[in-house]
DRENDO-631198 format. One line per 4 residues: number of its first residue (from 1); for each residue z, x, y of N, C-alpha, C, O. Coordinates in Angstrom, 2 decimals, always signed. Layout:
<sites>
NUM) Z:X:Y:Z:X:Y:Z:X:Y:Z:X:Y; ...
</sites>
This chain:
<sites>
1) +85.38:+78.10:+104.84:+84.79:+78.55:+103.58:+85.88:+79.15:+102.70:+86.71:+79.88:+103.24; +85.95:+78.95:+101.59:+86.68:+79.22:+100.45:+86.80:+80.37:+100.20:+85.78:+80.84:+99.70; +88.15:+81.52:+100.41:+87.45:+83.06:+100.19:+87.24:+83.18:+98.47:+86.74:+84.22:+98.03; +87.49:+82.49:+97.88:+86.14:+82.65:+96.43:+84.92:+83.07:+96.30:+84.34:+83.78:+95.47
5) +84.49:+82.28:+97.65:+82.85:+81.83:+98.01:+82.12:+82.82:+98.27:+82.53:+83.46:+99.24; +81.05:+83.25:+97.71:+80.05:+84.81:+98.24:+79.98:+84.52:+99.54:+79.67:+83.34:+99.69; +80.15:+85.13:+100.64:+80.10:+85.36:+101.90:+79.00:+86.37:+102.20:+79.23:+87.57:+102.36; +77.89:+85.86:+102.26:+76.38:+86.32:+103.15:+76.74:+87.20:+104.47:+76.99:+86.73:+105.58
9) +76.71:+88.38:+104.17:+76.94:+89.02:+106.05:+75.59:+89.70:+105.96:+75.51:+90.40:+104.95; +74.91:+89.69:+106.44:+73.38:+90.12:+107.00:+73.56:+90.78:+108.20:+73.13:+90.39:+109.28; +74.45:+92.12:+107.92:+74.52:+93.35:+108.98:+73.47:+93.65:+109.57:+72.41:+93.48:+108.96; +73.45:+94.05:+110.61:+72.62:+94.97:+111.09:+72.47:+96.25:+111.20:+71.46:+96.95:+111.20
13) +73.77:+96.53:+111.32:+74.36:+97.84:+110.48:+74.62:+98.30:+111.85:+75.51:+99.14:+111.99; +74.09:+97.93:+112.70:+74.22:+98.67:+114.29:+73.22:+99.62:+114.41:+73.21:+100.28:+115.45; +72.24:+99.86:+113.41:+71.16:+100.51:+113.74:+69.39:+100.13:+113.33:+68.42:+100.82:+113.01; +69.62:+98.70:+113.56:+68.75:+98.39:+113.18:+67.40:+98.13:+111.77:+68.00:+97.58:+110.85
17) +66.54:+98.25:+111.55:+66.06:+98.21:+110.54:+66.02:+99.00:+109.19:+65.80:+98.67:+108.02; +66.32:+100.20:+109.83:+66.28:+101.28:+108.94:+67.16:+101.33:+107.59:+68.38:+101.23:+107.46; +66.20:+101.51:+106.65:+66.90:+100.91:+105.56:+67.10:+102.68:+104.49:+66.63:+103.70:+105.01; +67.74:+102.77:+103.22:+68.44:+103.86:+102.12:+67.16:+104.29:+102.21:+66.09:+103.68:+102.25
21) +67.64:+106.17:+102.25:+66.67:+106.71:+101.70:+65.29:+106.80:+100.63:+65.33:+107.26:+99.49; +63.95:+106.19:+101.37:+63.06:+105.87:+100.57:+62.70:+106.96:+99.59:+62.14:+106.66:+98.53; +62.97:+108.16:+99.89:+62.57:+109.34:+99.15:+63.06:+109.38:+97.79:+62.43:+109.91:+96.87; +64.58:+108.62:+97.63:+65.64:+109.10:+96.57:+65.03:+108.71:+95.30:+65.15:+109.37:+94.27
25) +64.17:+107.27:+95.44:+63.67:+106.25:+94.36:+62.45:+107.53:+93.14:+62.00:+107.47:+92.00; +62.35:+108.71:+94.53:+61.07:+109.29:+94.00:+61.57:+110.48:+93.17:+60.88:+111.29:+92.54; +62.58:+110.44:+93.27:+63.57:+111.61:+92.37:+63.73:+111.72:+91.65:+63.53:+110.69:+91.00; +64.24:+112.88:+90.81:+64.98:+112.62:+89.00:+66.26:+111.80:+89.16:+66.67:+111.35:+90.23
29) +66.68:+111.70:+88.29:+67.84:+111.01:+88.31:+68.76:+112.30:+87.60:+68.22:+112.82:+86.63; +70.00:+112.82:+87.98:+70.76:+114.08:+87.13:+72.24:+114.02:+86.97:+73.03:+114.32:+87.87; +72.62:+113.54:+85.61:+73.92:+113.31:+84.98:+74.23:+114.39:+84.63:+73.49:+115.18:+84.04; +75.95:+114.69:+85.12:+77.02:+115.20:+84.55:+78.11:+115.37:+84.49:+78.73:+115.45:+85.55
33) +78.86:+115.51:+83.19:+80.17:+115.18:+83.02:+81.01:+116.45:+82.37:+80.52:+117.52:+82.00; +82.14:+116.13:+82.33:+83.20:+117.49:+81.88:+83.59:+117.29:+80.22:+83.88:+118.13:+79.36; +83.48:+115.99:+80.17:+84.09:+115.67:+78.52:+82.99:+115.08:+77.56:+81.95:+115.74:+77.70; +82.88:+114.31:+76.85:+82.28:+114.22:+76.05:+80.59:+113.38:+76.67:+80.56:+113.01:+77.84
37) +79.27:+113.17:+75.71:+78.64:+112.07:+75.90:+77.95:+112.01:+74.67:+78.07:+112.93:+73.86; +77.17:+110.94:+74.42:+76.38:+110.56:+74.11:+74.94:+109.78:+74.19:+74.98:+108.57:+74.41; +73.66:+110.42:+74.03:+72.28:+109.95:+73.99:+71.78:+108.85:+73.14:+71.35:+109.31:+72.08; +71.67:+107.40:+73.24:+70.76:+107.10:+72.15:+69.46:+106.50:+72.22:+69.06:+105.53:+72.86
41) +68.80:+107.36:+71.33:+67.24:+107.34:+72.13:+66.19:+106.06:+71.51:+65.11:+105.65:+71.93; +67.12:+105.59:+70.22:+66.53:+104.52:+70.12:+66.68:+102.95:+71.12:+65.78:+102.12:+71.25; +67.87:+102.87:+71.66:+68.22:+101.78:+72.81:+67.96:+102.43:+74.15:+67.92:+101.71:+75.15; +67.76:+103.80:+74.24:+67.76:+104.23:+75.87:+69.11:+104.13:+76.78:+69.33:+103.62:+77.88
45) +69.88:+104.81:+75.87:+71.15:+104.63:+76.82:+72.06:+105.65:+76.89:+72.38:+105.83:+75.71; +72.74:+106.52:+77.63:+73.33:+107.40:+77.70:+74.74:+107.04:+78.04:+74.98:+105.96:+78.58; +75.52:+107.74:+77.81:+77.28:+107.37:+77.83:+77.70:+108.96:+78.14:+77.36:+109.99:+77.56; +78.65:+108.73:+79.38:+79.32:+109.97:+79.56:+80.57:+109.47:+80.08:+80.85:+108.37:+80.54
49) +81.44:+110.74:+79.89:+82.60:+110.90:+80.38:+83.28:+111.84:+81.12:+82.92:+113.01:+80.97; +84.38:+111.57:+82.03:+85.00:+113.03:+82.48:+85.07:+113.28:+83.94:+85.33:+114.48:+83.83; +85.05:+113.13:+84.93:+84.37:+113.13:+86.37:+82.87:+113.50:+86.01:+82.41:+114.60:+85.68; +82.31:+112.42:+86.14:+80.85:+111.94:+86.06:+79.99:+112.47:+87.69:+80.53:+112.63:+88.78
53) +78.91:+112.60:+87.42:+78.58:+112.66:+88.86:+76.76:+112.62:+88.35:+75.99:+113.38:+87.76; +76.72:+111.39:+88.92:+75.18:+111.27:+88.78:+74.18:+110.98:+90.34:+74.31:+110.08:+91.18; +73.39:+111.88:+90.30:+72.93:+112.20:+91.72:+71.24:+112.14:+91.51:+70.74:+112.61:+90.49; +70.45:+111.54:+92.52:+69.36:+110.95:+92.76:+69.12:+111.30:+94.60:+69.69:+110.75:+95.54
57) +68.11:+112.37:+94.63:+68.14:+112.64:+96.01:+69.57:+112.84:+97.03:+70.42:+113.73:+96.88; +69.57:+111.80:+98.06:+70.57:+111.91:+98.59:+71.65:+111.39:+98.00:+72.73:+111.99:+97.99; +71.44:+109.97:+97.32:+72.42:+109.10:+96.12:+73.05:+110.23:+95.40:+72.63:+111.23:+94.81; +74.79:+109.47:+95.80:+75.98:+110.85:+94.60:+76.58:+109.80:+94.53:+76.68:+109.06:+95.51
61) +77.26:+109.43:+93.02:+77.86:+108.51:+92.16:+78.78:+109.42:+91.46:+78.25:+110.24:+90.71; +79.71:+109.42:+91.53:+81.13:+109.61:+91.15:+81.96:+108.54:+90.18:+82.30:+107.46:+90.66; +82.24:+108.84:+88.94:+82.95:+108.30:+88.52:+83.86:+108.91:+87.17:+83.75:+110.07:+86.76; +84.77:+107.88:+86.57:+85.43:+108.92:+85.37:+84.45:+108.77:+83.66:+84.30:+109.66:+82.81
65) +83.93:+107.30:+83.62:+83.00:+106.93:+82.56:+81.51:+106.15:+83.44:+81.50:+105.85:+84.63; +80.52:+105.98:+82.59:+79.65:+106.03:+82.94:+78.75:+105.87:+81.93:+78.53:+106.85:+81.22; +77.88:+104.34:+81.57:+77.04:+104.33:+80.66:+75.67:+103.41:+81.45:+75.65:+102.38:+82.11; +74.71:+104.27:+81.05:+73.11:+104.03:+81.88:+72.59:+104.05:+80.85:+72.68:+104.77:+79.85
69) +71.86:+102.99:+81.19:+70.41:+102.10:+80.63:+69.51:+102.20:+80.88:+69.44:+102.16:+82.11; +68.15:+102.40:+80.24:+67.10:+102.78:+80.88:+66.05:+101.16:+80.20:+65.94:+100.68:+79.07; +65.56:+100.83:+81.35:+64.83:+99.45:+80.72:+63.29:+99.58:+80.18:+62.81:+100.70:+80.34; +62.44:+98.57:+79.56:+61.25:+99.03:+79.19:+60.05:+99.18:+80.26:+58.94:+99.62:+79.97
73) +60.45:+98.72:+81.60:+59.63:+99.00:+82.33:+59.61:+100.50:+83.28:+58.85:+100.96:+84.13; +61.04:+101.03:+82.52:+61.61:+102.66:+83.11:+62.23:+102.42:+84.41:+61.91:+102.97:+85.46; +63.10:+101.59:+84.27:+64.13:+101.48:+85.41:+65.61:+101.91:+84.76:+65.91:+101.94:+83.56; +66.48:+102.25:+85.97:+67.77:+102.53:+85.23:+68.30:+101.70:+85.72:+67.87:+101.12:+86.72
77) +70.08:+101.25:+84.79:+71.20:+100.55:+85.19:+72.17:+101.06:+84.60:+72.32:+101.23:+83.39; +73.43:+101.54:+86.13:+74.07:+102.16:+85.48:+75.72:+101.53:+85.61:+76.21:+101.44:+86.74; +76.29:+101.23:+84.76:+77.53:+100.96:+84.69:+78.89:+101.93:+85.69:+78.65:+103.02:+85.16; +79.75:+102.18:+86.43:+80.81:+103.42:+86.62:+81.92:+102.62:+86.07:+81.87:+101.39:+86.10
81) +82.82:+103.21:+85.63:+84.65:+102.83:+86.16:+85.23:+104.41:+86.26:+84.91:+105.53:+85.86; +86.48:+103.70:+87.20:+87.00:+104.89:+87.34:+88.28:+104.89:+86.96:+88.43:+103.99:+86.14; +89.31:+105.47:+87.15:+90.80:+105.21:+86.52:+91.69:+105.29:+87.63:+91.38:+105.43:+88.81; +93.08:+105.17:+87.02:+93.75:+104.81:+87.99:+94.41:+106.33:+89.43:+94.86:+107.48:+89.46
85) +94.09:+105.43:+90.13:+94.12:+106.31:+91.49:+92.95:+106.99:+91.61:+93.03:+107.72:+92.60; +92.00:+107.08:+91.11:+90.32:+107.43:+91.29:+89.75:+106.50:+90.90:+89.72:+106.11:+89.74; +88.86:+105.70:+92.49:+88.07:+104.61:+92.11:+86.26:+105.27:+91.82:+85.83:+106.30:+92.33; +85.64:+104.53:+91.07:+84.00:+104.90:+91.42:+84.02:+105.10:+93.11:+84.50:+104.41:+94.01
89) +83.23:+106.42:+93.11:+82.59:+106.61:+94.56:+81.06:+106.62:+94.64:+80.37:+107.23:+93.82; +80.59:+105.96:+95.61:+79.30:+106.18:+96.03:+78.60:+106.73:+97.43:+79.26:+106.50:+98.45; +77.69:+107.24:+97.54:+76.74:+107.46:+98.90:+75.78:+107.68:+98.68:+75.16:+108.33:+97.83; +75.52:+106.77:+99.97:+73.82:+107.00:+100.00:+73.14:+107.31:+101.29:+73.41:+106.38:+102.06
93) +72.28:+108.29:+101.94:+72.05:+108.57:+103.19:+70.93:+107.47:+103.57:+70.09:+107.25:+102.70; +70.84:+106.79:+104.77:+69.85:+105.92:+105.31:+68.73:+107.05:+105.93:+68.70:+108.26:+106.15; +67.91:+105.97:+106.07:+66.65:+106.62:+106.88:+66.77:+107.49:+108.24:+66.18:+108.52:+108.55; +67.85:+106.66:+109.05:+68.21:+107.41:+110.49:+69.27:+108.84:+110.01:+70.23:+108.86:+109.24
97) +68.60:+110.01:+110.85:+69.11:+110.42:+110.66:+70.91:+110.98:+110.77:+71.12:+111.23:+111.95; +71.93:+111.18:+110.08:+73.09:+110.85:+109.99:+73.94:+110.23:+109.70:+75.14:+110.51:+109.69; +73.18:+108.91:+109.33:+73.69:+108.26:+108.70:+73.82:+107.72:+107.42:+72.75:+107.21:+107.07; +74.83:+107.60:+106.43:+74.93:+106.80:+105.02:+76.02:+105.73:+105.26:+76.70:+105.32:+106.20
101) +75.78:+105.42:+103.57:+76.19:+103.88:+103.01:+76.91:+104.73:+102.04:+76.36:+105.26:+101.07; +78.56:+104.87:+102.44:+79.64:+105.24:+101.43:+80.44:+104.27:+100.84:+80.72:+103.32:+101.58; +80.92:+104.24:+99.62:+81.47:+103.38:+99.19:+82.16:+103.56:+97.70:+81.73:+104.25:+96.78; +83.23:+102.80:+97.72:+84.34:+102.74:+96.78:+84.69:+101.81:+96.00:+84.79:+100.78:+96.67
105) +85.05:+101.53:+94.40:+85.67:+100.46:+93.68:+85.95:+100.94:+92.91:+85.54:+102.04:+92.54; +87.01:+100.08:+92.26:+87.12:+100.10:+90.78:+86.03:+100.06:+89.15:+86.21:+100.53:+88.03; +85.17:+99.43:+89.62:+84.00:+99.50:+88.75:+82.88:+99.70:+89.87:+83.02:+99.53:+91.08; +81.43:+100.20:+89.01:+80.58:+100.02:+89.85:+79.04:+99.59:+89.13:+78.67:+100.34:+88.22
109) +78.27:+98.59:+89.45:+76.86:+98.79:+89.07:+75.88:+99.11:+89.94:+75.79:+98.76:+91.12; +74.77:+100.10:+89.01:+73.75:+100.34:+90.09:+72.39:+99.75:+89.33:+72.35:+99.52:+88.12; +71.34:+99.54:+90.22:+70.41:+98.92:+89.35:+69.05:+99.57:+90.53:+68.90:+99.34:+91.73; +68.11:+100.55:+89.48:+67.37:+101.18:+90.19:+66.04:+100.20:+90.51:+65.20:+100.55:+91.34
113) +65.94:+99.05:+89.85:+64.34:+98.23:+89.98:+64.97:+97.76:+91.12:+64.29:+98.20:+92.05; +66.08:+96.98:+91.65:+66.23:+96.30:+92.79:+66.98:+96.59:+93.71:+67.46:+95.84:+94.56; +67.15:+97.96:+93.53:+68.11:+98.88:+94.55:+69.34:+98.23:+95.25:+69.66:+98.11:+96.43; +70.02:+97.79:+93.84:+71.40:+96.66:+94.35:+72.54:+97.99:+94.29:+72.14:+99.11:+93.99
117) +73.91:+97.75:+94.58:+75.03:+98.45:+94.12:+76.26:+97.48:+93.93:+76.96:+97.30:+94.92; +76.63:+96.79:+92.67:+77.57:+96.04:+93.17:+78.79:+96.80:+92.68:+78.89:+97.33:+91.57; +80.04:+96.77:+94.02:+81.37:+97.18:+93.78:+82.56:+96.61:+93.37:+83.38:+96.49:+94.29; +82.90:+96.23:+92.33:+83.79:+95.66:+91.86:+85.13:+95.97:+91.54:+85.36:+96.71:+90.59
121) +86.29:+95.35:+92.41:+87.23:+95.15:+92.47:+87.89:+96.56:+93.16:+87.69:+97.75:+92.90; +88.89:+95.81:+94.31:+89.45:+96.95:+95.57:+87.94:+97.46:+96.26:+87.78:+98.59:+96.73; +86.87:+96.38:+96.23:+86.08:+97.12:+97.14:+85.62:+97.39:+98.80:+85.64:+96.56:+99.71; +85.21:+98.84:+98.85:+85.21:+99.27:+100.10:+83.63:+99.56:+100.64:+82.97:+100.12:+99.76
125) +83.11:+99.39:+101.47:+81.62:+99.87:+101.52:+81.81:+99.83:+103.13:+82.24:+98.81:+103.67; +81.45:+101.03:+103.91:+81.30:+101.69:+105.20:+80.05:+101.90:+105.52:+79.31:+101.90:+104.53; +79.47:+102.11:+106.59:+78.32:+102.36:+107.19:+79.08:+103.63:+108.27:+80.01:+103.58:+109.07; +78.11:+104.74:+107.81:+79.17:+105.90:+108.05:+78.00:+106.21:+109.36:+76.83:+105.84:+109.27
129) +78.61:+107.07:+110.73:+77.03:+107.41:+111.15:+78.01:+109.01:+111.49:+78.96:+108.90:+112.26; +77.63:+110.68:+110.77:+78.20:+111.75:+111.14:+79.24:+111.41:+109.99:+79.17:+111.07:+108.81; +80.42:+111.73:+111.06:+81.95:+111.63:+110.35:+82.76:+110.34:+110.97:+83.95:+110.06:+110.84; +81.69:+109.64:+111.70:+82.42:+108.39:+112.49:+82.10:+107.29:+111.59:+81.02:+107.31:+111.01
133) +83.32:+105.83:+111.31:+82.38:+104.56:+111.00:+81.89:+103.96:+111.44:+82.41:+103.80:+112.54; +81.03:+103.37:+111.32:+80.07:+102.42:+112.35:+81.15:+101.13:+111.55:+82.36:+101.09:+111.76; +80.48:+100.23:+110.72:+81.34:+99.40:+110.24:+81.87:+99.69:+108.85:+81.67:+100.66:+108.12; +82.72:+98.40:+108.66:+83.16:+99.03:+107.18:+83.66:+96.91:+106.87:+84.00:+96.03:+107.65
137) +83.43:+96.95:+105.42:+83.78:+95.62:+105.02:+84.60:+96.04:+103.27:+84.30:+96.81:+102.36; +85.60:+95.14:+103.50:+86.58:+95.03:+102.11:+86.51:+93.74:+101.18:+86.19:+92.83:+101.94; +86.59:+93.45:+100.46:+86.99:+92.72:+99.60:+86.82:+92.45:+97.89:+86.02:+93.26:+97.42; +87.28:+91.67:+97.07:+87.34:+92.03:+95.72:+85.66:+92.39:+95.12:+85.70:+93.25:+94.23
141) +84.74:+92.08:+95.33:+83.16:+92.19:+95.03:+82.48:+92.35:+96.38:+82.86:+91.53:+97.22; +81.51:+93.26:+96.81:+81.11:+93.70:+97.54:+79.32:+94.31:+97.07:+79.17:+95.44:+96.60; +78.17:+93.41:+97.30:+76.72:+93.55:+96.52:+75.86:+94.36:+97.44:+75.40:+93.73:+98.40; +75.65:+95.23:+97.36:+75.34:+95.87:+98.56:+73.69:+96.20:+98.39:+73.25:+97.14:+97.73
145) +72.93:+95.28:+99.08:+71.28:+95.78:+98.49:+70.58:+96.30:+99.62:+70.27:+95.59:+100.58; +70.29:+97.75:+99.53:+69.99:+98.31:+100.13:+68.11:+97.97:+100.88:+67.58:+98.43:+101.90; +67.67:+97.20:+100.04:+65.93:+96.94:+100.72:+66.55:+95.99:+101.78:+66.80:+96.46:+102.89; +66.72:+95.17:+101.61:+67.07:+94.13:+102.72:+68.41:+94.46:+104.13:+68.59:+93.80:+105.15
149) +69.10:+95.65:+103.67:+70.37:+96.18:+104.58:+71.35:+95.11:+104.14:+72.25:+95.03:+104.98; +71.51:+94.28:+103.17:+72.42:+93.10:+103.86:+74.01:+93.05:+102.43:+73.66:+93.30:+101.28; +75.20:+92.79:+102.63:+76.19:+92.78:+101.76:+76.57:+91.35:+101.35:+76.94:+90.48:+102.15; +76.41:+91.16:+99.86:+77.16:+89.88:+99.55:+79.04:+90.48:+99.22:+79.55:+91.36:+98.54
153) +79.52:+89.42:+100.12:+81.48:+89.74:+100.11:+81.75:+88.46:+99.33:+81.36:+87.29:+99.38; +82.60:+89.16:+98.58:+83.52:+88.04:+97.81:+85.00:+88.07:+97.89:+85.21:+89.09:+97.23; +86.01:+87.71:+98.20:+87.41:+87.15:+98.46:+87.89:+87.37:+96.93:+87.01:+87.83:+96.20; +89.16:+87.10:+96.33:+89.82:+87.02:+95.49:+90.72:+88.07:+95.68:+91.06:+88.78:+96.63
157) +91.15:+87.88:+93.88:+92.76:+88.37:+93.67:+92.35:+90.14:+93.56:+93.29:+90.93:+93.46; +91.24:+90.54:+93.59:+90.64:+91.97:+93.10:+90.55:+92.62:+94.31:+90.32:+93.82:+94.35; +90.74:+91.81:+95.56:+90.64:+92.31:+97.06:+91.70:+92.96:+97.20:+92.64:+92.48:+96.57; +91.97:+94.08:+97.90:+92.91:+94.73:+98.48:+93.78:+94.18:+99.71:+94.86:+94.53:+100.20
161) +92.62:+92.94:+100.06:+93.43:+92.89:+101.26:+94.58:+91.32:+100.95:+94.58:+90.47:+100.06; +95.39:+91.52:+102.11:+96.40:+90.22:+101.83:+95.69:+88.76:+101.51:+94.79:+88.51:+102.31; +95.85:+88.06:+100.81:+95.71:+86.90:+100.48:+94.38:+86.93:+99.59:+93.99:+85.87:+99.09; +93.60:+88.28:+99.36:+92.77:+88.34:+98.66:+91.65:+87.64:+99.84:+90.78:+86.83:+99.53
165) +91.86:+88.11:+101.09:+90.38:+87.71:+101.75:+89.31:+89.08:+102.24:+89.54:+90.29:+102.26; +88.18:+88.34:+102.58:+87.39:+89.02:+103.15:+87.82:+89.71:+104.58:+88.43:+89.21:+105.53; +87.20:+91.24:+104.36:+87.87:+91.71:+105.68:+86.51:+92.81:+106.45:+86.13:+93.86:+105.94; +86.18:+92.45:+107.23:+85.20:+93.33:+108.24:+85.37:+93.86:+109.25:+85.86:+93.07:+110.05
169) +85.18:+94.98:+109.72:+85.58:+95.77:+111.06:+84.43:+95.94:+111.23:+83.57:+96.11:+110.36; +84.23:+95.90:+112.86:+83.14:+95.90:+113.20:+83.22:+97.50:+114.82:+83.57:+97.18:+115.96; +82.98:+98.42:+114.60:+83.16:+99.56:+116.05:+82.48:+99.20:+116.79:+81.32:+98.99:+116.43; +82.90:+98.93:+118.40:+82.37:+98.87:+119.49:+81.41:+100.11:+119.26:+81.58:+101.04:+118.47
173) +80.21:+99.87:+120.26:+79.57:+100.61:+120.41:+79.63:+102.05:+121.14:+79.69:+101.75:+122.33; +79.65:+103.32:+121.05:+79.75:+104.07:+122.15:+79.72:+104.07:+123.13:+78.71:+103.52:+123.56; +80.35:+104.43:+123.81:+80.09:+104.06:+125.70:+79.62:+105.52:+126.08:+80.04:+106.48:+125.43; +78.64:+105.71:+127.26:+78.54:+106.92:+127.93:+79.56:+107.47:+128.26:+80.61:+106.84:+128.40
177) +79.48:+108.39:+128.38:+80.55:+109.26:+129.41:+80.08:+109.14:+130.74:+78.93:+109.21:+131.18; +81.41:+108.91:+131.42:+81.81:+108.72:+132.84:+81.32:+110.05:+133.47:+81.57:+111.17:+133.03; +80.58:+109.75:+134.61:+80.09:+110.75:+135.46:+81.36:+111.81:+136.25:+82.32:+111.24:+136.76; +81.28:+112.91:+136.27:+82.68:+113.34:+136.91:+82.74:+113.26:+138.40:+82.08:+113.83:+139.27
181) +84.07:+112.06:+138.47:+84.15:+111.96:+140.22:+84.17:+113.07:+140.86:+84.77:+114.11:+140.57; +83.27:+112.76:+142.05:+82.87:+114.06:+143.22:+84.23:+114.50:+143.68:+85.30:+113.90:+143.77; +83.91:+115.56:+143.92:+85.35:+116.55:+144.58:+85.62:+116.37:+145.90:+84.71:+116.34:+146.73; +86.40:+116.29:+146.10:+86.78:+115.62:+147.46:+86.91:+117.06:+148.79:+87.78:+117.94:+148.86
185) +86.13:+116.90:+149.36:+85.81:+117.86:+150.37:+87.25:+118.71:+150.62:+88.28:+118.08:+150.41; +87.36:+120.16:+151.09:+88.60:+120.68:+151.11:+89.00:+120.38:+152.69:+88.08:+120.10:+153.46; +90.29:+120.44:+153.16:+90.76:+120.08:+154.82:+89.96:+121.42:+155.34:+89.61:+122.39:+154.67; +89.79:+121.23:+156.48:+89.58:+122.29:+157.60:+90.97:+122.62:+157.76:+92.04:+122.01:+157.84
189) +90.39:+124.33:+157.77:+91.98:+125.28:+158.15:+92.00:+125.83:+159.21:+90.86:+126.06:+159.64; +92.72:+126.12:+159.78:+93.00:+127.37:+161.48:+92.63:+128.37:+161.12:+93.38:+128.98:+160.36; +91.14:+129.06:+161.56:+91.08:+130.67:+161.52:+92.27:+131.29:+161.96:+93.13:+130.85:+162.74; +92.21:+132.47:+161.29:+93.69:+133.54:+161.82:+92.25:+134.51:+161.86:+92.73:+135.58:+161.48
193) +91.05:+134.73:+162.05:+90.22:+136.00:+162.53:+89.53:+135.43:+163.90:+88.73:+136.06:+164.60; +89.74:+134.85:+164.01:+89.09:+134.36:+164.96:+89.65:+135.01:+167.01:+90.83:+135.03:+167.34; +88.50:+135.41:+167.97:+89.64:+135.91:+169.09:+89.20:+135.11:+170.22:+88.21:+134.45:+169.92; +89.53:+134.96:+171.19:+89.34:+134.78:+172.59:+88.47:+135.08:+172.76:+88.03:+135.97:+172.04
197) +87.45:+134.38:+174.11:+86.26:+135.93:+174.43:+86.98:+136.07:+175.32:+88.06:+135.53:+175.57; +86.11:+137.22:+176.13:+87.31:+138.47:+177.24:+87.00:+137.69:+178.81:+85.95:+137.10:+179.07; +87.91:+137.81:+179.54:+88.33:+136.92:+180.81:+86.80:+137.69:+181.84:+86.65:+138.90:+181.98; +85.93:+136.74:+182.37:+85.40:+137.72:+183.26:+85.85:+137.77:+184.49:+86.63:+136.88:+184.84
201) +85.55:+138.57:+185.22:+86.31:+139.05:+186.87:+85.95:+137.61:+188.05:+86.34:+137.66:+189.21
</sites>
C-alpha cells in the first residue's frame, strides 16, 4: 500500500470497547486566550489567540490560534494551529477509568456533531492508560473518531517519520509479577548447648 493511502487501523486500543468520555458532549464548551479575540454573532464564529485553551469536560485543547464555528443545528467546529516548536495539543479521558486519548500536531480540527479530531501534520495520537502508553501511532494526518475507537493514518511529506511513513507502536501487555521464589530451608547447625546425659553406675 502506498504510504499516501489512508491507512484504516481499527484499534482496539487494548481495552476494548470503551469508547471518549460520554459525559464531555453534555458540557459547556469554555474558551480562553491571553491575546486578542473576536465574536461574530451574525456567522457564529469566534476567533482567538495567544495560548488558547478550550476545554469541554474532560476534553483540553491547547493551541496558539483558534477559530470555532458554531453550525445551525448547534454543533461546534473548531479549527487549532500552533507555532513553531508548540504543536496543537489535545486530550481526552476514555470511559475506563485512567485512561485518555492524548495527542499532538501542527494543525488541528475538532468537530463536535461527529466527534472526529483530525491532526494535521507531525502527527502524534497515544492511547495513554495512568502515565504509561498503551499504544501510540505517527504520521503526517492522523483522524481520530472517537464513537467508533478507530484512527484513519496517512503517510506523506508532513510525517515526522523517515520516508514520510506510517508508524505504530504497539506495548506488550503487562505481565504479572513473578511469585517470590521460596526460601531455601537454612542447613542444620551443631548445638554448642546441648550436654551428655550423666553415666549411670
Amino acid at each position: 500500500m502506498s504510504k499516501r493511502l489512508p491507512l484504516l487501523i481499527a484499534l482496539a486500543l487494548a481495552a476494548g470497547p470503551a469508547l471518549a468520555e460520554k459525559g464531555d458532549r453534555l458540557k459547556p464548551m469554555v474558551l480562553t486566550a491571553e491575546k486578542q479575540g473576536e465574536v461574530d454573532g451574525v456567522n457564529q464564529r469566534t476567533e482567538l489567540q495567544g495560548n488558547v485553551v478550550i476545554t469541554q469536560g474532560s476534553l483540553v485543547l491547547r493551541a496558539e490560534k483558534v477559530d470555532v464555528r458554531e453550525t445551525r443545528d448547534g454543533y461546534h467546529q473548531a479549527y487549532a494551529n500552533g507555532k513553531t516548536g508548540q504543536p496543537v495539543s489535545f486530550r481526552q479521558a476514555r470511559d475506563l477509568p485512567g485512561e485518555a486519548i492524548d495527542g499532538v500536531a501542527d494543525q488541528l480540527e475538532y468537530d463536535t456533531k461527529s466527534e472526529t479530531v483530525r491532526f494535521l501534520g507531525n502527527a502524534r495520537v497515544r492511547l495513554t492508560r495512568g502515565s504509561a502508553v498503551v499504544d501510540e501511532v505517527t504520521g503526517a494526518v492522523i483522524t481520530y473518531d472517537s464513537r467508533a475507537e478507530k484512527f484513519t493514518v496517512e503517510g506523506g511529506s508532513a510525517s515526522s517519520n523517515p520516508g514520510g511513513r506510517v508508524r505504530m507502536i504497539r506495548m506488550p501487555p503487562p505481565q504479572p509479577e513473578a511469585a517470590p521464589a521460596a526460601s531455601s530451608p537454612l542447613p542444620l547447625q551443631p548445638s554448642t548447648t546441648l550436654t551428655a546425659p550423666p553415666k549411670t553406675p
